[in-house]
C-alpha positions as CSV (number, residue, x, y, z in Angstrom):
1,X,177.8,72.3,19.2
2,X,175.0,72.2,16.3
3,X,175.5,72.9,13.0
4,X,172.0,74.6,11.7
5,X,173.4,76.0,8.6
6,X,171.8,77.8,5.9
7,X,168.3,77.7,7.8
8,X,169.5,80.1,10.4
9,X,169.9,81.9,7.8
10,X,167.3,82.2,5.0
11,X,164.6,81.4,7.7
12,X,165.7,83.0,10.7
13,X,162.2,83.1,12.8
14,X,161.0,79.6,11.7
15,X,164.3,78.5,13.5
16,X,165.3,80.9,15.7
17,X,162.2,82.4,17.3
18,X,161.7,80.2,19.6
19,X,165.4,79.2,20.7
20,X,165.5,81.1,23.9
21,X,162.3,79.2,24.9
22,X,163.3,75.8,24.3
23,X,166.8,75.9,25.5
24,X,167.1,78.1,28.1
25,X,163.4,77.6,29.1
26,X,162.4,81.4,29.2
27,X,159.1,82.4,27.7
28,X,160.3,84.7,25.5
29,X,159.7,84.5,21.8
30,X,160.8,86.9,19.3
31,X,158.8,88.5,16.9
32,X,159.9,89.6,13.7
33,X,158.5,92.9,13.3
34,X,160.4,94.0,16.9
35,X,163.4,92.7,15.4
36,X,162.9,95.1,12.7
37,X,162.3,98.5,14.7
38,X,165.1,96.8,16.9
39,X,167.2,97.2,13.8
40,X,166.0,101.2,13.2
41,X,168.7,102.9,14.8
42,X,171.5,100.7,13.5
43,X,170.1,101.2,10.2
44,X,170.7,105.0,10.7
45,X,173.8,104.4,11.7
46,X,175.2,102.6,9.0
47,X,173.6,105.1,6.5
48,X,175.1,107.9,8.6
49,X,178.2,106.3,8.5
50,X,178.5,106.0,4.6
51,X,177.2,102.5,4.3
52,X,174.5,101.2,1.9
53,X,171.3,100.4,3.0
54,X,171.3,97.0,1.5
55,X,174.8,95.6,3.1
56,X,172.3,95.4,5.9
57,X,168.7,94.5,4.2
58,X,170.3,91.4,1.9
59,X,170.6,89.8,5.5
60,X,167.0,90.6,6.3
61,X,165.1,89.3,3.5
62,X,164.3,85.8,4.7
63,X,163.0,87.5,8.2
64,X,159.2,86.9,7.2
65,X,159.6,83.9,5.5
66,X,156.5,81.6,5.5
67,X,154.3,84.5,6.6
68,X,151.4,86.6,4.4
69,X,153.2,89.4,3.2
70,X,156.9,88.3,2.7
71,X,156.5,88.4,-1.0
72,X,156.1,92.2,-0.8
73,X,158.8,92.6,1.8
74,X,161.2,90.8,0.3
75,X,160.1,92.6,-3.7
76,X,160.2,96.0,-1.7
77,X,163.7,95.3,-0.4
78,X,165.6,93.8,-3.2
79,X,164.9,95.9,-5.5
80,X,164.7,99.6,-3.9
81,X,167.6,99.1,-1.3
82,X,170.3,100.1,-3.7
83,X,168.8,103.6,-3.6
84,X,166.7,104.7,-0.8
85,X,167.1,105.3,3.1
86,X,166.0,103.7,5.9
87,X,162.9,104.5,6.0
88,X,162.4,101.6,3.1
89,X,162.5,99.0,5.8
90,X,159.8,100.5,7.3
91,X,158.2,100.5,4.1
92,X,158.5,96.5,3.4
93,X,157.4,95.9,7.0
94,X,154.0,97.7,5.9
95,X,153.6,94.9,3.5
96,X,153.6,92.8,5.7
97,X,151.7,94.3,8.6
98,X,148.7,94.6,6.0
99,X,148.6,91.3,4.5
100,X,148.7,89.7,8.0
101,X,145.7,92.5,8.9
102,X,143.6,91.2,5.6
């Protein structure tokens, strides 16, 4: 085994985007912004299900880590998630999408 600890963690892509690639020698590489409309309908279904939106976001935040834009998705998550629905995420991820476009 290998202990990664907190880096899996609080910079998930940095570490783990590329796992599949180096171990298992596949050429897949995971991008975070699939990962996040990959995480839509479980979002929903949390919600639906009487959960908050931010038991899921908090694990999210560090998802964009390193990349233009993670300031705002990490602002736009942390301090709206207490009170709005899913459709936040998709909000942060716009942050994103237009400071990597600039």
């Amino acid at each position: 085994g290998v202990m990664i600890g907190r880096a899996a963690y609080h910079q998930p892509t940095d570490l783990l985007a590329n796992a599949d690639s180096v171990i298992f020698a596949q050429d897949r590489v995971i991008d975070p912004v699939n990962v996040v409309h990959q995480m839509m309908p479980y979002i929903h279904a949390h919600i639906e299900n009487s959960g908050r939106l931010n038991q899921i976001t908090r694990h999210m935040l560090g998802l964009f880590t390193g990349r233009p834009g993670a300031r705002g998705w990490r602002r736009v998550l942390s301090e709206r998630a207490h009170c709005d629905g899913p459709e936040l995420v998709l909000e942060a991820l716009q942050q994103v999408i237009e400071r990597e476009a600039a």
